[in-house]
C-alpha positions in Angstrom: -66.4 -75.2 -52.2 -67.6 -78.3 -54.0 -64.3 -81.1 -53.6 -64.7 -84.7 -55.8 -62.3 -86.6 -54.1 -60.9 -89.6 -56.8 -59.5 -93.0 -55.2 -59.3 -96.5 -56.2 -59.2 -97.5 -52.7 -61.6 -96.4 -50.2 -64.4 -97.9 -47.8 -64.0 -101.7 -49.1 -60.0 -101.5 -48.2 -57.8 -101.1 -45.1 -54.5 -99.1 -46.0 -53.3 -95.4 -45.6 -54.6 -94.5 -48.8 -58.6 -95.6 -47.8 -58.0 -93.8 -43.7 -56.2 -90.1 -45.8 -59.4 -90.2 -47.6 -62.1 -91.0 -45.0 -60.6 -88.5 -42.7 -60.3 -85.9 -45.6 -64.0 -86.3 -46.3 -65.1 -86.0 -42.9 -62.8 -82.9 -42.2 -63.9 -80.9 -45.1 -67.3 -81.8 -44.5 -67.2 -80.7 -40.7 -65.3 -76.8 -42.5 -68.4 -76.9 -44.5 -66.8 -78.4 -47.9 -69.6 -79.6 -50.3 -68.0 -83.4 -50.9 -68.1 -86.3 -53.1 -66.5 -89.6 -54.0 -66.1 -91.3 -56.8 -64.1 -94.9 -56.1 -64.2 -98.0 -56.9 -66.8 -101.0 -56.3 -66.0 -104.1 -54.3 -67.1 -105.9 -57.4 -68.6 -106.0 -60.8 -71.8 -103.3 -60.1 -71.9 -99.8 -60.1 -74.3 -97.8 -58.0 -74.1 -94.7 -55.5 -74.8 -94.7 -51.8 -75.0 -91.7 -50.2 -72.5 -89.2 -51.5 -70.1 -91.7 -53.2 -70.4 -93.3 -56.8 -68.8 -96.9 -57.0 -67.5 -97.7 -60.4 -67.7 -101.6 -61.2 -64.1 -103.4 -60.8 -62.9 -106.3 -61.5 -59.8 -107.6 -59.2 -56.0 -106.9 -59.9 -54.5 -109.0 -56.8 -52.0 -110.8 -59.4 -50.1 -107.7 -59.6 -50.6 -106.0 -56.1 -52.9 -107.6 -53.2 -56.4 -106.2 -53.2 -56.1 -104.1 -56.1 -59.1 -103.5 -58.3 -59.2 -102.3 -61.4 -62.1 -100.3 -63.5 -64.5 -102.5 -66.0 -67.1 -101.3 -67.6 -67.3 -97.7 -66.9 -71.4 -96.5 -66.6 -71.4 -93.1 -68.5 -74.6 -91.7 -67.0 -72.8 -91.9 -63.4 -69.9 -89.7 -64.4 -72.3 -87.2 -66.6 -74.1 -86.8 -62.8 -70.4 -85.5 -61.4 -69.9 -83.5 -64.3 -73.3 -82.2 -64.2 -72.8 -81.2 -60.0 -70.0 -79.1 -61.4 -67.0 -79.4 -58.9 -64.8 -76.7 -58.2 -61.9 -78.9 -57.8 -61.0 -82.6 -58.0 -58.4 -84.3 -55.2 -57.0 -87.5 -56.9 -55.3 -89.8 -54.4 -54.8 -92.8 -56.8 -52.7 -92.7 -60.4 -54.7 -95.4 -61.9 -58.5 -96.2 -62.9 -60.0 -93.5 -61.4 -57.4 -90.9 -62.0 -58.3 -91.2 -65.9 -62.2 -90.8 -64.5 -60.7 -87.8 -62.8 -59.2 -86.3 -66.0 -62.2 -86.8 -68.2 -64.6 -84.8 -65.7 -62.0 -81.9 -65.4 -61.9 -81.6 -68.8 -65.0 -81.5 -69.1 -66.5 -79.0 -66.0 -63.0 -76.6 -66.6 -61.7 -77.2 -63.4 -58.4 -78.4 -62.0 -57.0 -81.1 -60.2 -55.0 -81.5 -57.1 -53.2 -85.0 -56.8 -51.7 -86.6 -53.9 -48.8 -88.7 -53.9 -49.3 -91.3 -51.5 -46.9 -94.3 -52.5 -43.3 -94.4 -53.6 -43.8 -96.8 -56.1 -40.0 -97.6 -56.6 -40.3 -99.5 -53.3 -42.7 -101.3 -54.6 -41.8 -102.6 -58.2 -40.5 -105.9 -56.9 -44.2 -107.0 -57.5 -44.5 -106.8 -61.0 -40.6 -105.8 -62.3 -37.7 -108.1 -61.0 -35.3 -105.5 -62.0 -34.6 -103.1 -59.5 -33.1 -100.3 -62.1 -35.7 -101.0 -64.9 -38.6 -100.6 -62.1 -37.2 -97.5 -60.6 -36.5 -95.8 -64.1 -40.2 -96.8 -65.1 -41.4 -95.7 -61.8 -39.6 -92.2 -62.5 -41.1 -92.2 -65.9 -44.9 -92.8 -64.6 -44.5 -90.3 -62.0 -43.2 -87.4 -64.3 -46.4 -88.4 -66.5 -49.2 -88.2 -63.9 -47.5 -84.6 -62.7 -48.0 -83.2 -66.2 -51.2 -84.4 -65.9 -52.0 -82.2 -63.3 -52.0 -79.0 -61.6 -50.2 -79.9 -58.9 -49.4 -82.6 -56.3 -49.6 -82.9 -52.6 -46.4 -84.7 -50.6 -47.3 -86.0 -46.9 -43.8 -85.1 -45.6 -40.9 -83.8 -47.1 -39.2 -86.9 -47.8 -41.8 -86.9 -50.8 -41.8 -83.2 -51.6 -37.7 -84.1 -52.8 -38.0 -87.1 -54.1 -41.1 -85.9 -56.4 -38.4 -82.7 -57.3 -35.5 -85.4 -57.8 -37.5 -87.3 -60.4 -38.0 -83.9 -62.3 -42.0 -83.4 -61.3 -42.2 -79.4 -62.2 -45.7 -78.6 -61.0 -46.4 -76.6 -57.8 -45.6 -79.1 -54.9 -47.5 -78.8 -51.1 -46.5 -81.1 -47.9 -49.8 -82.1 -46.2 -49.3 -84.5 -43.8 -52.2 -86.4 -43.2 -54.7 -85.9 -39.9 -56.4 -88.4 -38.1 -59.5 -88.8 -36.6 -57.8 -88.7 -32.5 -61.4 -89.6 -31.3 -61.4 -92.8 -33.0 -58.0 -94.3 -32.7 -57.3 -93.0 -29.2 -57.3 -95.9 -26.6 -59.9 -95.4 -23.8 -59.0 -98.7 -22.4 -59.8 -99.2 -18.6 -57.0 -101.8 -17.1 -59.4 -104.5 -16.9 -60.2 -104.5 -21.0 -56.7 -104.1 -21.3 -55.8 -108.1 -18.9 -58.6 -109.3 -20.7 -57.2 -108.6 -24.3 -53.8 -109.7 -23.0 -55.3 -112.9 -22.0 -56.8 -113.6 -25.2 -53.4 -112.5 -27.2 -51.8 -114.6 -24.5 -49.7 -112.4 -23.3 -48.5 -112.5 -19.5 -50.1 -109.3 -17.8 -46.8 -108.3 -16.5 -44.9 -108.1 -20.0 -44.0 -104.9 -21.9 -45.3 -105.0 -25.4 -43.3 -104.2 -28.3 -45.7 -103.4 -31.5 -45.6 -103.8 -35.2 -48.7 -102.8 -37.0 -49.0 -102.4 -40.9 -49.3 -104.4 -43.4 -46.8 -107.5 -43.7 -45.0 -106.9 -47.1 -41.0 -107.0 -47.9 -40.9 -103.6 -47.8 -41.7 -103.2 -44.7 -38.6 -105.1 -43.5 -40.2 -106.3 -40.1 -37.8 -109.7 -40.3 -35.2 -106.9 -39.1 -37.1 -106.4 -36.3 -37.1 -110.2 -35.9 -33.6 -110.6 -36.1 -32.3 -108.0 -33.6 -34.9 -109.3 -31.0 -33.9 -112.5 -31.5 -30.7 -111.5 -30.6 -31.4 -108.8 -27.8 -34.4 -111.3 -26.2 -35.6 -108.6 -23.6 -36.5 -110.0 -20.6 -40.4 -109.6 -19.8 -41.0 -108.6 -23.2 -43.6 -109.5 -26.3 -43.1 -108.4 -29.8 -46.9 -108.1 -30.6 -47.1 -108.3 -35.2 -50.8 -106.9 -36.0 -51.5 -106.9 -39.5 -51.6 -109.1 -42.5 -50.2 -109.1 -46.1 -48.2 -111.5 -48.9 -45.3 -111.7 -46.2 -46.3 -113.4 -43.6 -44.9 -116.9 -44.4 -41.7 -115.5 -44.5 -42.7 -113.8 -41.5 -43.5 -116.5 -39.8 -40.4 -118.3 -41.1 -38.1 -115.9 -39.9 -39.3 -115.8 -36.6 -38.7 -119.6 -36.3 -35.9 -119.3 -37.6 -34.5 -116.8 -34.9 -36.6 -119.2 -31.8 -38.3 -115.9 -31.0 -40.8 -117.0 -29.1 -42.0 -113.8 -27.7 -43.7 -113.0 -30.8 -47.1 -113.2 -31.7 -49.0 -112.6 -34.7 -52.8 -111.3 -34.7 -53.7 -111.2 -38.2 -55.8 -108.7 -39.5 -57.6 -106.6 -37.0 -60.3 -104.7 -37.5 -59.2 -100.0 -37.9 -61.9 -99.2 -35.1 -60.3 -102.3 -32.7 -56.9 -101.0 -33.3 -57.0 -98.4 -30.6 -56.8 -101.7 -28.0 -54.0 -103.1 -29.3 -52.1 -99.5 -28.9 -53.5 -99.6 -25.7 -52.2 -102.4 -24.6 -48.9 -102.0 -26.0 -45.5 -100.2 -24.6 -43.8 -99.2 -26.9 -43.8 -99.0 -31.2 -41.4 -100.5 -33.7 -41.1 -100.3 -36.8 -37.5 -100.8 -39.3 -39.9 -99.8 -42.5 -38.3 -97.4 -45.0 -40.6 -97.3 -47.6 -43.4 -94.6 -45.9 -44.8 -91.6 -47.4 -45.5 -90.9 -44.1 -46.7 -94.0 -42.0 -50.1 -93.3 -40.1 -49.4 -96.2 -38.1 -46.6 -93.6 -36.5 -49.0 -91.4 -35.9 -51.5 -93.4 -34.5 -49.0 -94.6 -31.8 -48.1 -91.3 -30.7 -52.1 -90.3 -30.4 -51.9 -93.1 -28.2 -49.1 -92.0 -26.1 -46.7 -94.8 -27.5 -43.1 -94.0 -27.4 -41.9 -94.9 -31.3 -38.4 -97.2 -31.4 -38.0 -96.9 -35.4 -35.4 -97.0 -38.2 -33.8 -93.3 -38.9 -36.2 -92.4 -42.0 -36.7 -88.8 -43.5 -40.6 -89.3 -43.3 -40.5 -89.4 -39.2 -38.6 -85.8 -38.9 -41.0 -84.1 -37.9 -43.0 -86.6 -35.5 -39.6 -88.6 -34.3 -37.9 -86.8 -32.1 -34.9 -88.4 -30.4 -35.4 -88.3 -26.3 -38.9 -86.2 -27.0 -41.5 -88.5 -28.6 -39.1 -91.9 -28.9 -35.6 -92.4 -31.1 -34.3 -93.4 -34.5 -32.1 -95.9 -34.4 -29.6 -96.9 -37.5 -27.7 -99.7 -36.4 -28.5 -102.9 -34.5 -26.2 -101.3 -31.8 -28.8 -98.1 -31.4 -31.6 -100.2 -31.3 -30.1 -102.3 -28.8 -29.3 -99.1 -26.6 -32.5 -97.3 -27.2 -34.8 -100.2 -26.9 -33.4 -100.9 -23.7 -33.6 -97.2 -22.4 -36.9 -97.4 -23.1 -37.4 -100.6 -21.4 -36.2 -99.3 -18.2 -37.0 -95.8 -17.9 -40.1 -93.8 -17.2 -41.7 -92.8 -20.4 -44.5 -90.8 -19.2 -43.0 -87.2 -20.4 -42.6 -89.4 -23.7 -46.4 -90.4 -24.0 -47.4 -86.7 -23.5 -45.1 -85.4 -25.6 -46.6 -87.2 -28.3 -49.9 -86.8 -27.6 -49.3 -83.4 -27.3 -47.9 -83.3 -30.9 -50.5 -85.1 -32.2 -53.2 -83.1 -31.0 -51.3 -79.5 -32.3 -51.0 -80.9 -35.5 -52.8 -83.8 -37.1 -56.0 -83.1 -35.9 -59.2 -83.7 -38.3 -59.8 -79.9 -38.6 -56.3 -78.9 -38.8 -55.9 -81.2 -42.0 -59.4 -79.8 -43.5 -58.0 -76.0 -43.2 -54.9 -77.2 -44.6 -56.6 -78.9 -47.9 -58.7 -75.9 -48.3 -56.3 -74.0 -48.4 -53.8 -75.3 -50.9 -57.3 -75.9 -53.0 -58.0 -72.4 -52.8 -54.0 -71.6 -54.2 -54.6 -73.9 -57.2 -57.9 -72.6 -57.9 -56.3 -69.3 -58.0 -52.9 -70.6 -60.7 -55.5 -72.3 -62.6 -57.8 -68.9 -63.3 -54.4 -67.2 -64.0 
């Protein structure tokens, strides 16, 4: 089967959008999947390497940071993925090169397949000050791109109904995303780990508490702030990794609440990330704005018992007493972050890796894609 897999955000950016579509590519590749990519270009040329075609951009960050937008469009590298014929295109963004996506469907006859990665109502605070206008608009732009398709992948649930809610009446899957376990799984020996706590500056003996993800408003981590600054565990480092247009505020609130157990990394590197889970205890995170959060999943291939806010996204992964607990309060977190402290979480840390293994593997999320490609190829003939 010959996939062209559409996404503004790819090998130039670090987000869940870029890792769904790196580990797609590889996945399908390694089932046998013929597989191109048409994204965007860090910057004003267009050109292909390899198997991807970059279309020149120009940036966007004054209405989202890092976003790119298309310029000028070179019509001989889109008459190249017309003229390779796909059988299917896999749009993961709804902007520049979802209309790049539409023109070559039309085109070759084929259909496309659309994933919904962000819930853009969450997000509308950039751009629309109005919470009501920018959810109704939201609603609006989403009904548009699922008429516009022929039909749309959730990662969880918690998308599948809210995509039905907004009145999206195209054929719906839940895909969950896979990972690639060999890369993010920690491999750590004891001495990398003191010497990477030494750097951080982090006493060897302290338990670490970890945020990673970007640092937006969104993904409420000054919560987190708060009830640690009121909880202060003993022994204990609250370890932010990640950066984003938050982290004065960030950095504010943390003052603010004297918690001088945190400490913040800034960006790291995705292939150094499996470290920082492997020196860290147990994962945080109060964020309720997640498709699905591959920084969750991450932490459980690495064994990490997750402490996070009760979401509708972590049902399936965040299993209370199994693979960590969901807290709703300040009082459960206080309770369950504490449990954690003190117990032994070594059933925990299999448990998850277990889970992760069964289901979010590379392969398992090929044979997945595949087949919900081979479904829509089959309403589309009809």
């Amino acid at each position: 089967m010959k996939v062209l897999i559409t996404t503004d955000w790819f090998k130039t950016a670090t987000n869940g959008v870029a890792t769904s579509v790196k580990n797609l590519e590889k996945g399908l590749r390694e089932c046998g999947a013929e597989v191109r990519i048409l994204t965007l270009s860090p910057n004003y040329r267009s050109y292909v390497k390899g198997s991807t075609t970059y279309i020149s951009s120009i940036s966007a960050g004054k209405i989202y940071p890092n976003a790119r937008i298309s310029a000028l469009v070179r019509r001989k590298l889109i008459k190249d993925l017309i003229d390779w014929k796909p059988d299917i295109i896999h749009s993961q963004c709804e902007f520049s090169t979802f209309i790049m996506a539409r023109r070559i469907a039309k085109r070759v006859h084929c259909p496309i397949v659309h994933t919904y990665h962000t819930i853009y109502e969450d997000y509308t605070h950039y751009i629309i000050h109005n919470k009501r206008l920018g959810k109704n608009a939201m609603i609006t732009f989403t009904k548009q791109i699922a008429k516009r398709v022929n039909g749309m992948i959730a990662p969880t649930q918690k998308v599948s109904e809210l995509l039905i809610r907004y009145g999206c009446h195209t054929p719906i899957w839940v895909m969950p995303t896979g990972l690639d376990l060999a890369k993010i799984a920690s491999h750590s020996d004891e001495v990398q780990k003191a010497a990477l706590k030494e750097k951080l500056g982090i006493p060897q003996e302290s338990r670490v508490l970890l945020y990673a993800g970007r640092l937006a408003s969104e993904k409420n981590i000054e919560e987190l702030i708060t009830m640690l600054g009121r909880i202060r565990p003993e022994n204990a480092v609250f370890l932010i990794v990640g950066d984003g247009p938050a982290r004065k505020d960030i950095e504010r609130c943390i003052a603010e609440n004297s918690l001088d157990c945190a400490i913040m990394t800034g960006m790291v590197k995705p292939r150094d990330m499996r470290f920082y889970y492997g020196i860290s205890d147990i994962f945080i995170n109060a964020s309720q704005s997640e498709t699905q959060g591959l920084t969750y999943i991450e932490a459980l291939a690495n064994g990490l018992p997750l402490l996070c806010r009760r979401d509708k996204c972590l049902e399936d992964v965040l299993i209370d007493g199994v693979t960590g607990y969901a807290y709703s309060n300040f009082t459960e977190f206080e309770v369950y972050l504490n449990k954690l402290l003190s117990m032994d979480t070594s059933q925990i840390s299999e448990n998850a890796v277990n889970m992760i293994e069964q289901h979010y593997s590379l392969r398992h999320f090929a044979e997945h894609a595949l087949k919900i490609y081979t479904e829509c190829l089959n309403f589309y003939e009809e």
